[in-house]
C-alpha positions in Angstrom: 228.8 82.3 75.4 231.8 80.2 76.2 232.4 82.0 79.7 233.2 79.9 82.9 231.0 82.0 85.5 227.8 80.0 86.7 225.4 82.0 88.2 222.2 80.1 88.3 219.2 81.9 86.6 216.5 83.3 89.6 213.5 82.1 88.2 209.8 84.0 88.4 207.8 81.4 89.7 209.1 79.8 93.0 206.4 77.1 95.5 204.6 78.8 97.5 205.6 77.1 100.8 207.8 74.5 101.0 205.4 72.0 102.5 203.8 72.3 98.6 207.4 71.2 97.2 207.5 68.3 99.8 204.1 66.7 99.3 204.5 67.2 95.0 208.0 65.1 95.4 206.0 62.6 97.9 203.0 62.5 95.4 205.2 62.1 92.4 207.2 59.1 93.5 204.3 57.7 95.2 201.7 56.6 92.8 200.4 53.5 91.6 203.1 51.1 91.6 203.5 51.3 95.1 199.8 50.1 95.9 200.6 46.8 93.7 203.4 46.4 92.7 205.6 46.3 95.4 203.2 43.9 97.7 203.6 41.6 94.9 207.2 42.1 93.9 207.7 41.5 98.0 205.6 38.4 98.3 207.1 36.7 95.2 210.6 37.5 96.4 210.9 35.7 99.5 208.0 38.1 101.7 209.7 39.6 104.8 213.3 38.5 103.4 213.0 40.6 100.2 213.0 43.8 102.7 216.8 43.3 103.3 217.7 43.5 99.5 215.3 46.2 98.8 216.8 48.8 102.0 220.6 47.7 100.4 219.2 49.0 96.9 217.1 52.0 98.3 220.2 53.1 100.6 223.1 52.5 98.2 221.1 53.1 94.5 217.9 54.9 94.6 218.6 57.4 97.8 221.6 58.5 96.3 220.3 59.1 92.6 217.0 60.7 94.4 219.4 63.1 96.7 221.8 64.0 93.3 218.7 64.9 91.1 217.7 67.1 93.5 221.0 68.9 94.4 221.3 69.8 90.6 218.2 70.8 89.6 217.9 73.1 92.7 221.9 74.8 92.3 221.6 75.0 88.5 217.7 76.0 88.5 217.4 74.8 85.1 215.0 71.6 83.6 216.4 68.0 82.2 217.7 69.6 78.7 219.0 73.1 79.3 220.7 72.1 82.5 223.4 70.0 80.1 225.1 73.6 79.3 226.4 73.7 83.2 227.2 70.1 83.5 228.6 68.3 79.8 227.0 70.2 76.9 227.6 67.0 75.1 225.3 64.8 76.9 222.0 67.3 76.3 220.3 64.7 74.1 219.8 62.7 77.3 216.8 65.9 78.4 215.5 65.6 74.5 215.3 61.3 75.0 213.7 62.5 78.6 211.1 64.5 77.8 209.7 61.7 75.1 210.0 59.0 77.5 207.4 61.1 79.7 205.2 61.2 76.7 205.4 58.2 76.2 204.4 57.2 79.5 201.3 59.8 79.9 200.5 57.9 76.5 199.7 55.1 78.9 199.5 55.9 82.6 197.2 58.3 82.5 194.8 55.7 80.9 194.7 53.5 84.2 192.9 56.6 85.8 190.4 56.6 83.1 189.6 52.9 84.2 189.4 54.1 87.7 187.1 57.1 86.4 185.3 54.6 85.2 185.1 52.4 87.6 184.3 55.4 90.3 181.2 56.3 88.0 179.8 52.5 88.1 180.0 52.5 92.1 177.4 55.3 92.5 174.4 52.7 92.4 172.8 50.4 95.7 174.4 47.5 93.6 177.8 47.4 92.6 177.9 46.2 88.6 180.6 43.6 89.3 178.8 41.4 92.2 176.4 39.8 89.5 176.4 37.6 86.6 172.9 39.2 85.3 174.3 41.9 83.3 175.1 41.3 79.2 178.4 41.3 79.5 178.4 38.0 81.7 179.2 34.6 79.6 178.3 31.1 81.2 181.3 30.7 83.3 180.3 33.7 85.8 180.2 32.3 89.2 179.2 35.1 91.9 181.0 34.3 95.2 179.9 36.3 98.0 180.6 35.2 101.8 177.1 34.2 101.8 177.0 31.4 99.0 178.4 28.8 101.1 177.1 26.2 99.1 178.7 27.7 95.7 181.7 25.8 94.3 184.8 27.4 93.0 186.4 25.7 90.1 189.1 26.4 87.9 187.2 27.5 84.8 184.9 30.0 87.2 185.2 33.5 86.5 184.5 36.4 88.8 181.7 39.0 88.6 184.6 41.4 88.9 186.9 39.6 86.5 184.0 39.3 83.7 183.2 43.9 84.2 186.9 44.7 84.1 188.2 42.4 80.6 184.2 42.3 79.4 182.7 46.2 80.3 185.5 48.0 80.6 188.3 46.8 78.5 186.0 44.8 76.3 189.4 43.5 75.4 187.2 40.2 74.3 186.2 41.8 71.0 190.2 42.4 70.3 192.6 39.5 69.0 195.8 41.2 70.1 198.0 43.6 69.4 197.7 43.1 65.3 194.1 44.0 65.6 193.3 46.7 68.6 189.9 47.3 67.6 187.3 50.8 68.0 188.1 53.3 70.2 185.5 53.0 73.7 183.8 56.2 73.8 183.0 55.6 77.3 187.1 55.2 78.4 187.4 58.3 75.8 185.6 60.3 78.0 186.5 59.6 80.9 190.1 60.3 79.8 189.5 63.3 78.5 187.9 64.5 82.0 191.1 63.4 83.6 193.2 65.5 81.4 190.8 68.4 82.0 191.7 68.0 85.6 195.4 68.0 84.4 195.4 70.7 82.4 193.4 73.1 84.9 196.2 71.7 87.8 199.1 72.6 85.9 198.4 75.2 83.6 199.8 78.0 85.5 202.9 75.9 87.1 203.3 75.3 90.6 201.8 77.7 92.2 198.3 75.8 90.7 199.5 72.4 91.1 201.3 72.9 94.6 198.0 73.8 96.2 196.0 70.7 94.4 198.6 68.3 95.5 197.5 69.0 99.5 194.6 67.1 98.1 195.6 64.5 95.5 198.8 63.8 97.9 197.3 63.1 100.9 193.8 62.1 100.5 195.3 58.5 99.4 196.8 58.1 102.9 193.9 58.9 104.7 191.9 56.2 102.6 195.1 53.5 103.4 194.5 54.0 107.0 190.5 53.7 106.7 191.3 50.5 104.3 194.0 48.8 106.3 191.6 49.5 109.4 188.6 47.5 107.8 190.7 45.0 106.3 192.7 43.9 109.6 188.9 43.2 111.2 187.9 40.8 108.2 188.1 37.0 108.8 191.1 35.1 107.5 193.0 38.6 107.2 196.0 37.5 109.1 196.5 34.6 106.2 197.4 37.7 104.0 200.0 39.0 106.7 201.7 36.0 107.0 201.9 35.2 103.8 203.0 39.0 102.8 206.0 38.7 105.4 206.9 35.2 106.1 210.5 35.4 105.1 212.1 32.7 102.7 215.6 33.3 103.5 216.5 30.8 100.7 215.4 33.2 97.7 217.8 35.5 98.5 220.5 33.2 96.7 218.5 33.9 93.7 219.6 37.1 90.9 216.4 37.6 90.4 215.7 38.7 93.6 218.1 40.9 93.7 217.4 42.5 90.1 213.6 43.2 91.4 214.2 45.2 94.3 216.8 47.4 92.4 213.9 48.0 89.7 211.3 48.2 92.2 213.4 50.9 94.2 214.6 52.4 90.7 211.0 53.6 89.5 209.5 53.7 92.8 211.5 57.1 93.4 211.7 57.5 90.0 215.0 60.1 89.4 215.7 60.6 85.5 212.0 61.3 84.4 213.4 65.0 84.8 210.5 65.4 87.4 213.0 65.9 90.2 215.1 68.2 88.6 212.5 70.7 87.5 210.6 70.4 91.1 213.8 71.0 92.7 214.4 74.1 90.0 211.9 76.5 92.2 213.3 76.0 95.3 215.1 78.8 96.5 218.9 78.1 96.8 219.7 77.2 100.1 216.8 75.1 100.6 217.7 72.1 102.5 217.8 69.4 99.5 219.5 66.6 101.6 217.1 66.8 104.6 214.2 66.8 101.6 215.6 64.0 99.9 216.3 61.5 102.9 211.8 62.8 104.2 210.7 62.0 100.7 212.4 58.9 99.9 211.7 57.4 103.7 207.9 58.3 103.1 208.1 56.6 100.0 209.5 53.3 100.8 207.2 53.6 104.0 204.1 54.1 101.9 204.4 51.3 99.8 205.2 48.8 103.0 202.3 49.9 104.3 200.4 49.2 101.1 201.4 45.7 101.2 199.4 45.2 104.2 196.2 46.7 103.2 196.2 44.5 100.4 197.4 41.5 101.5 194.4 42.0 104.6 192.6 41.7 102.1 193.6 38.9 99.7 193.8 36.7 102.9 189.9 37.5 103.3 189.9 36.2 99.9 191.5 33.0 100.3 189.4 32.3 103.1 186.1 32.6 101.9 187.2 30.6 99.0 188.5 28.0 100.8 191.8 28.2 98.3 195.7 29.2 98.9 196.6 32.9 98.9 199.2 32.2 96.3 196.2 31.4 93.9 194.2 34.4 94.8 197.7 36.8 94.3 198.6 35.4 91.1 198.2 38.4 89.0 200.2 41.4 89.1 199.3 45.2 88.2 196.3 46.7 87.2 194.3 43.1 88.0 195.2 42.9 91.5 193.3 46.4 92.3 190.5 46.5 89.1 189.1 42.2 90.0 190.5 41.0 93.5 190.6 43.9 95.3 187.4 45.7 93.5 185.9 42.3 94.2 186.5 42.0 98.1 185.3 45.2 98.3 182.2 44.3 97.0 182.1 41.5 100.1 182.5 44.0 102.7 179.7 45.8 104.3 178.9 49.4 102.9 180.6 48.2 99.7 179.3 51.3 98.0 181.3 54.0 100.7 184.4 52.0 100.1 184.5 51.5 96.6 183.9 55.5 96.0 186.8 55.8 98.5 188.9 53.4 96.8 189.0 54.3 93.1 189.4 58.2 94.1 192.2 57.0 96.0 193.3 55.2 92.5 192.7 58.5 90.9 194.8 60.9 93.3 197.7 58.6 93.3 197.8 58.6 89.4 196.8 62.4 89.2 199.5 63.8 91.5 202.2 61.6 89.5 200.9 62.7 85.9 201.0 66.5 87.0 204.9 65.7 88.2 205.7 64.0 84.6 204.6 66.7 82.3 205.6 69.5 84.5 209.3 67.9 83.9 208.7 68.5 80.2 207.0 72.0 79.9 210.0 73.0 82.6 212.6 71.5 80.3 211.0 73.3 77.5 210.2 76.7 78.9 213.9 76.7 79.9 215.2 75.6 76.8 212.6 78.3 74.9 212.3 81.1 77.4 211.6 84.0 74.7 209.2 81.6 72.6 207.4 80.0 75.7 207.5 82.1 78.5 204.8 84.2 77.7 202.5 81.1 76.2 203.0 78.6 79.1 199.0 78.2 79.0 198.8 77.4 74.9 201.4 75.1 75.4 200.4 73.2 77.8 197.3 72.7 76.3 199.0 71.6 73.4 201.1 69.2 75.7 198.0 67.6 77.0 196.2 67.6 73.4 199.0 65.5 72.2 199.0 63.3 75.4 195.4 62.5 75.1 195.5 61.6 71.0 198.7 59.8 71.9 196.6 57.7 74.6 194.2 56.8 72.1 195.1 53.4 70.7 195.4 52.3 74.6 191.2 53.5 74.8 190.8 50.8 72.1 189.5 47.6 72.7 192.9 46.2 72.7 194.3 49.1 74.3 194.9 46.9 77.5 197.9 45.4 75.4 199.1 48.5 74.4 199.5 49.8 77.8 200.9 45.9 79.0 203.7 46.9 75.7 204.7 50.7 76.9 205.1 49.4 80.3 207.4 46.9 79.8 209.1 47.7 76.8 208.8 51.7 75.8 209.8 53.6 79.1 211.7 50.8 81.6 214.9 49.9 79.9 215.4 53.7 78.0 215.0 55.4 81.3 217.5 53.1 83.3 220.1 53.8 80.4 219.5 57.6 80.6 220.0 58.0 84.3 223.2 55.5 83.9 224.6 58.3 81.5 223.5 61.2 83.5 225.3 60.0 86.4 228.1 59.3 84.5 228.1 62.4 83.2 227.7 64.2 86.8 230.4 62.0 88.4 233.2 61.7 85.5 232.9 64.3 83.2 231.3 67.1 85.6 233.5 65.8 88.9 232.3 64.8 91.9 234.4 66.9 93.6 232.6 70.2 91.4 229.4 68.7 92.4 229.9 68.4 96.0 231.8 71.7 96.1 228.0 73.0 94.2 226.2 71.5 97.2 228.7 73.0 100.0 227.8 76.1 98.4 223.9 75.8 98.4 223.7 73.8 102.1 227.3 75.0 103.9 228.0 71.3 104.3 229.6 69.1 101.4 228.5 65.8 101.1 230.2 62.6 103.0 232.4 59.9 101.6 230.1 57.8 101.3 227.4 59.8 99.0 231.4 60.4 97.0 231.2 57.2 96.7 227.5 55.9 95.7 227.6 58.7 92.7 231.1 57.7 91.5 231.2 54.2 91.6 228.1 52.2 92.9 225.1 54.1 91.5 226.4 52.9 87.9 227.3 49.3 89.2 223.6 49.3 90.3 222.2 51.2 87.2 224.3 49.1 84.7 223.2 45.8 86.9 219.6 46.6 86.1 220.2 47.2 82.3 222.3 43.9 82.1 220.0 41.9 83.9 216.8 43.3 81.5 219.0 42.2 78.5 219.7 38.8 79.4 216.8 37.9 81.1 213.9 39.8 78.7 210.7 39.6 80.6 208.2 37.2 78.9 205.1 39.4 78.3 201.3 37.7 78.8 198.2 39.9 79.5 195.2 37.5 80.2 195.2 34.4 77.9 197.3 36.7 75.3 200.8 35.9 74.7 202.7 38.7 73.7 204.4 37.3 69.6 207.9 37.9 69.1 207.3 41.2 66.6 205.7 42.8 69.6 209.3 42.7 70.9 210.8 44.2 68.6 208.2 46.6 68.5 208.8 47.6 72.1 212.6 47.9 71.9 211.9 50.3 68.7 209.4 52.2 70.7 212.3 52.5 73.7 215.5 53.4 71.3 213.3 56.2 69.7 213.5 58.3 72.7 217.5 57.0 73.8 218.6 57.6 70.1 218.3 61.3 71.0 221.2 60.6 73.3 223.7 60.0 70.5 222.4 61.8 67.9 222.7 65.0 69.8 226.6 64.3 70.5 227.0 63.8 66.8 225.2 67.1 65.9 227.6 69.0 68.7 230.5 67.8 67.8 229.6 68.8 63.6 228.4 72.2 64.6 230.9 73.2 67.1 233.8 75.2 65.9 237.5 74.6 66.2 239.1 70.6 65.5 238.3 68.0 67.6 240.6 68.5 70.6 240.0 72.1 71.2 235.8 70.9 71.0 236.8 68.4 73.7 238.8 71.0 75.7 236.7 73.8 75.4 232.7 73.0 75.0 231.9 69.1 73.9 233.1 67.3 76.7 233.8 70.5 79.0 231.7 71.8 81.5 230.4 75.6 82.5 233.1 75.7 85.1 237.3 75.7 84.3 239.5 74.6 87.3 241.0 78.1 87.1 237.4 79.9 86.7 236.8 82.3 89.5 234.0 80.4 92.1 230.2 80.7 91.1 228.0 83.6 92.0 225.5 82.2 94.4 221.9 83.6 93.2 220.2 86.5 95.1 218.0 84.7 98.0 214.5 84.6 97.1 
């Protein structure tokens, strides 16, 4: 139990090809956030300037967390809580707080699909629902606003066709009064969700060898619809407005923190290391696959995916500025879910064969979430059939099906009609600020405790190369200045939380940091229940198995595995 010898396990399922590991690592980290977040993060950030911040924090932060997640997963073979017996046994709480921040977020994520589902479902008609103000749901203020009303006004207190089916038909977050009072469960969003985890379960119930093949779908169908949507949207009038406005670089903003703090968040969860998802991807890789070359492909296609993104949808909003005659400023105010479910939903609904784009569109929406969600809980039932080979092994099928049972009633009070809040809550409160301070620890843990000069010495092994200086570098010293920058910056400057004409009271805030210390109070918990149950006195626990690792200085070198 206590000996020195690593010899990583060989495990019985392995990917297929390796073109099925690449495109489940590039549909993992890119998903939704990259079609609207980051055009708006980029815009609001000084356009074309906020590209020099965000490269510094992709090639000095998130490259180097992205290639070190994927180096250890694939040497020791082992998911986000049983890996901790190689590395600092003492730190294994960090996989236990991992796997229930990725509960937490299918609790949420996976109900932005359901919208898309839903919104999918109501584009199969001659008619899209959200070009008139005919329907119930309307209210007086419904102004349709199509290129051809020219002689149609557009005033402050008008409200979209598009606006009035996503908060009125779909969210029906009008019959809610906020978070204090969420309201009946929409059967429609219910079922819809429950179709998408059907999909889920069917894609990952037999590992990666299912959802490697599904991924040649889900991961690159959304790039072919980019191209067919940045095509249309550079031929529509008043597109270059968009562009410009996109990339026109205010060199000025770059004296601001915030700035700064936004690009290493937006770079952080855009390649997304410490969800675990890397680490049990990386796992079935045989062990002298090529990590680095994967890590710098995957990474590059991410951050190329979501500049790209910022062009088809700011074609698009400058098309929408035009034809109302108004700033694109004013037509990009909103941020997340809005920006894709009213403007862009709506300018689709300008554009000729409205119908073949909007089908296009939302299954696009779809993919990028699907691809992500099969990445998140494949982190956790890895961790756990790791952890639990003899109990789960055998019964990967019933538990994932109990996985996704408890995902979907966990997503339930974000299916009410105040379950728009509840998802606006978990995203800013439950998952951001626990994760950041979980991968801060995990790299402290890999660069002081385990050594940098074990790790690197574990990659030489695996690739026949040891990393450079500078990677030395990144993992010892400025991947926690970057990781500790972000957590700083979260606790001094708290974001301020609306969702429509809702302002987020102060309990909600407490209720969001409780929701995020749930999962990170695994962290210290564990360390206390180590150190109690570990034999010997303090010292020899510290020496020997608390803050030691599976490999003594004077240990005879690892066993590589048998080549698969």
């Amino acid at each position: 139990p206590d000996g020195h010898l690593i010899t990583p396990c060989q495990k019985s399922t392995t990917w297929s090809k390796k073109m099925d590991f690449l495109l489940s690592v590039i549909g993992y980290a890119v998903d939704l956030g990259n079609v609207w977040r980051f055009p708006y993060i980029c815009y609001q950030n000084g356009g074309g300037a906020f590209l020099l911040p965000y490269m510094l924090m992709a090639v000095f932060g998130g490259v180097p967390l992205f290639y070190m997640e994927l180096a250890l997963g694939q040497f020791h073979r082992s998911g986000c809580i049983s890996i901790w017996k190689h590395i600092c046994p003492i730190f294994k709480g960090v996989g236990f707080a991992i796997c229930i921040i990725a509960l937490y977020i299918a609790f949420y994520y996976n109900t932005i699909m359901a919208w898309a589902l839903y919104y999918l479902l109501a584009s199969f008609r001659p008619t899209l629902p959200w070009t008139t103000c005919s329907n119930p749901w309307n209210t007086v203020n419904c102004l349709r606003y199509l290129s051809t009303d020219s002689n149609v006004t557009w005033t402050n207190t008008s409200t979209s066709p598009a606006e009035e089916f996503y908060t009125r038909q779909v969210l029906q977050v009008h019959l809610s009064p906020g978070l204090h009072q969420l309201g009946s469960v929409s059967w429609q969003l219910a079922l819809c969700l429950l179709f998408i985890f059907t999909i889920v379960y069917f894609s990952i119930w037999k590992g990666v060898k299912t959802s490697g093949k599904v991924v040649w779908v889900t991961a690159t169908f959304p790039y072919l619809v980019l191209l067919v949507l940045l095509v249309r949207g550079a031929t529509l009038p008043g597109a270059w407005r968009g562009v410009v406005f996109y990339l026109k670089p205010d060199w000025g903003k770059l004296l601001s923190t915030t700035v700064w703090i936004d690009a290493a968040a937006q770079i952080f969860f855009s390649l997304g290391p410490g969800f675990g998802v890397l680490l049990a991807f990386a796992s079935y890789n045989p062990f002298h696959n090529n990590c680095y070359k994967d890590a710098l492909v995957t990474s590059s296609v991410n951050c190329l995916t979501s500049f790209l993104s910022g062009f088809v949808i700011f074609t698009v909003l400058g098309y929408m500025a035009e034809m109302r005659k108004i700033g694109v400023e004013t037509v990009a105010k909103d941020a997340g879910p809005s920006l894709l479910f009213i403007i862009y939903a709506e300018a689709i609904a300008n554009m000729p064969a409205a119908t073949f784009f909007a089908i296009i569109f939302f299954l696009m929406i779809i993919m990028l979430g699907l691809d992500s969600t099969f990445a998140g809980l494949e982190g956790v039932i890895t961790a756990m059939l790791d952890e639990f080979p003899q109990l789960l092994s055998r019964r990967r099928e019933l538990f994932v099906l109990g996985l996704v049972c408890v995902c979907y009633l966990g997503a339930l009070s974000t299916l009410t009609y105040g379950g728009a809040f509840v998802v606006k809550l978990f995203e800013e409160y439950a998952t951001g600020p626990a994760v950041i301070t979980v991968v801060f620890l995990e790299v402290i843990a890999v660069s002081w405790f385990y050594g940098t000069s074990r790790f690197c010495a574990d990659v030489n092994m695996m690739l026949g190369f040891s990393p450079g200086l500078f990677w030395r570098v990144c993992w010892v010293a400025i991947c926690p200045i970057f990781l500790l920058f972000i957590i700083v910056s979260f606790l001094a400057f708290p974001p301020e939380v609306k969702l429509f004409d809702y302002v987020y009271p102060p309990w909600t805030t407490v209720l969001g940091y409780c929701i995020g210390v749930s999962s990170f109070i695994c962290v210290p918990a564990y360390m206390v229940y180590h150190l109690l149950t570990a034999k010997g006195t303090f010292k020899q626990v510290r020496a020997s198995r608390g803050l030691g690792v599976g490999l003594s200085p004077s240990s005879p070198p690892p066993v590589p595995p048998p080549s698969y």
